[in-house]
C-alpha positions as CSV (number, residue, x, y, z in Angstrom):
1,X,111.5,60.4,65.0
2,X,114.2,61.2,67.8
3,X,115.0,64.5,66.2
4,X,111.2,65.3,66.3
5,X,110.8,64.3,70.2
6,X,113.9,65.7,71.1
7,X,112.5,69.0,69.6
8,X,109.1,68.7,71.3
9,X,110.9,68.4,74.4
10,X,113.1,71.4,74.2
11,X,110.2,73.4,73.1
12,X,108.3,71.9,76.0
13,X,110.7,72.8,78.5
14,X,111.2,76.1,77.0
15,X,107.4,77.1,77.6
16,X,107.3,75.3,80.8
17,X,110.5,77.6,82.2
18,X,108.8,81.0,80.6
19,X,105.3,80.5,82.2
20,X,105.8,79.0,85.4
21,X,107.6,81.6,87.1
22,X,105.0,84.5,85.4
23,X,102.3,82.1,86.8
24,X,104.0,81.9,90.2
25,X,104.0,85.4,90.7
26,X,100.6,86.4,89.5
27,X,98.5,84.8,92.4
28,X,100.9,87.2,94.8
29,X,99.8,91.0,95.2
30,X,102.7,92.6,93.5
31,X,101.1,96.4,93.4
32,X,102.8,99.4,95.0
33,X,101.0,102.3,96.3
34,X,102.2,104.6,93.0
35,X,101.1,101.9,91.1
36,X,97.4,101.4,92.9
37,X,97.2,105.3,92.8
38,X,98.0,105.3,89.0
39,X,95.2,102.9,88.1
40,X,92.4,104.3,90.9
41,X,93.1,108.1,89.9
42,X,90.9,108.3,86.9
43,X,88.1,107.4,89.4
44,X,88.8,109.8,92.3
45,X,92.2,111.8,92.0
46,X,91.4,113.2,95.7
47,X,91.7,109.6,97.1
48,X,95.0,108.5,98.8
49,X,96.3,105.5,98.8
50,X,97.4,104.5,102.5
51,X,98.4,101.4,101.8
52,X,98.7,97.8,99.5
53,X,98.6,94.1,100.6
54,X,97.7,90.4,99.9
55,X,94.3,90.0,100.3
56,X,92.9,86.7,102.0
57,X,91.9,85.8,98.3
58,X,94.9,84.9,95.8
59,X,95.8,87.0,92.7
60,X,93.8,90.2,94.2
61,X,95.3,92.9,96.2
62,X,93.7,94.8,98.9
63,X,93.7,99.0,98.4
64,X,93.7,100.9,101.9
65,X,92.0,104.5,100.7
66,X,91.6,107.7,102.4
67,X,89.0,110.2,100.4
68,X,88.5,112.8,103.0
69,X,88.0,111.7,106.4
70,X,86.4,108.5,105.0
71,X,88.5,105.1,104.9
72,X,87.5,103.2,101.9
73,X,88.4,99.4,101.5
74,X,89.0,97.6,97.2
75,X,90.6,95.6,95.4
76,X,92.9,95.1,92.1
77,X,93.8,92.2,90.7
78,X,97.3,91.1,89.7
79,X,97.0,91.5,86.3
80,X,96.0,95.1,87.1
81,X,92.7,94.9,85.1
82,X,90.4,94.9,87.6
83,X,88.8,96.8,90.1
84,X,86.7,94.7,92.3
85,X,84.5,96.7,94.5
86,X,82.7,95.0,97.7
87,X,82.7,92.3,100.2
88,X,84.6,89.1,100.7
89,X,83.0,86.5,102.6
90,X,84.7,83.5,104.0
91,X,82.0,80.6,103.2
92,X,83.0,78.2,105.6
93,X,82.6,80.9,108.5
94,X,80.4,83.1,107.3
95,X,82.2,85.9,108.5
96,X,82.7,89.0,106.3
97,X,86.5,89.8,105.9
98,X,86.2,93.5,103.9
99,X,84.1,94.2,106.7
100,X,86.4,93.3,109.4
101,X,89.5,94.6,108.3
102,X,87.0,98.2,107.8
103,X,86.2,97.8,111.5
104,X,89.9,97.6,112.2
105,X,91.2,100.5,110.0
106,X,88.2,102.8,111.4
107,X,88.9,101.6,114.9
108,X,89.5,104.8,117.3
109,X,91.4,104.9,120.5
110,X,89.3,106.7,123.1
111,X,92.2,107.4,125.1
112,X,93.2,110.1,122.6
113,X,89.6,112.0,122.4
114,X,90.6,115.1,125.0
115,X,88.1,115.7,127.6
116,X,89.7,118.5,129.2
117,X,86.3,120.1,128.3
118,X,83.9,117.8,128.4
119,X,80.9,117.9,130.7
120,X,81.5,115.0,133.4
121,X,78.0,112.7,135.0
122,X,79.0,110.3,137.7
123,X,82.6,109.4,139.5
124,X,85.7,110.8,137.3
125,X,87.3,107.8,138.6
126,X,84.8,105.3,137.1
127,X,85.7,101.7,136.0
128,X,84.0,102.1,132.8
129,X,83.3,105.4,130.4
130,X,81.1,106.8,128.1
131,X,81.8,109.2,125.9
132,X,78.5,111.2,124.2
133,X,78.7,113.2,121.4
134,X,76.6,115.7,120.8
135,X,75.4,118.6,119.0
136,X,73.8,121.6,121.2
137,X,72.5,123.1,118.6
């Protein structure tokens, strides 16, 4: 009987020291850019991964793409399996994360639009500026 629970526990502690760490790291994003380009370029070998981070939900990582001009937002689990496409939503607030980090990412700074060119309406030294794009023809 001794010999028996002494086994059970070495076996125990065996499984318990092989998993735990493995299970640990698998709700952290552990992806690199080569690695997120590896697995994304059978869907769209033009896009370019700009970047790979923990996303606010554990065990997925968030994908930062470029396809053209267009900045494109995903995510791949830890495991590497899956490809989730769309938005996270934080219940409690009701406030759409994939969306917010899109707004940042696409942000522009105005400041570096030149308007050497541009066709000026009202005081040059305005407290506040518009800036209209348009297309004359």
């Amino acid at each position: 009987m001794t010999k028996l629970f002494i086994l059970l526990s070495s076996l125990m502690f065996l499984l318990f020291s092989v998993t735990t760490p493995s299970l640990a790291a698998s709700g952290k994003c552990n992806i690199s850019k080569d690695e997120a380009y590896e697995i994304l370029k059978g869907f769209d070998p033009r896009a370019k991964v700009v970047g790979v981070q923990q996303s606010p939900i554990e065990g997925l990582c968030e994908v930062s793409l470029e396809v053209g001009d267009k900045k494109v937002l995903l995510y791949i689990d830890s495991s590497k399996k899956n490809l989730v496409l769309g938005s996270i939503v934080d219940v409690k607030t009701k406030v759409n994360l994939t969306q917010q980090r899109m707004t940042d990412m696409n942000r522009i700074d105005t400041s570096q639009i030149p308007l050497d060119d541009a066709l000026l309406m009202g005081k040059a030294d305005a407290k506040y500026k518009v800036i209209v794009f348009g297309d004359p023809d």
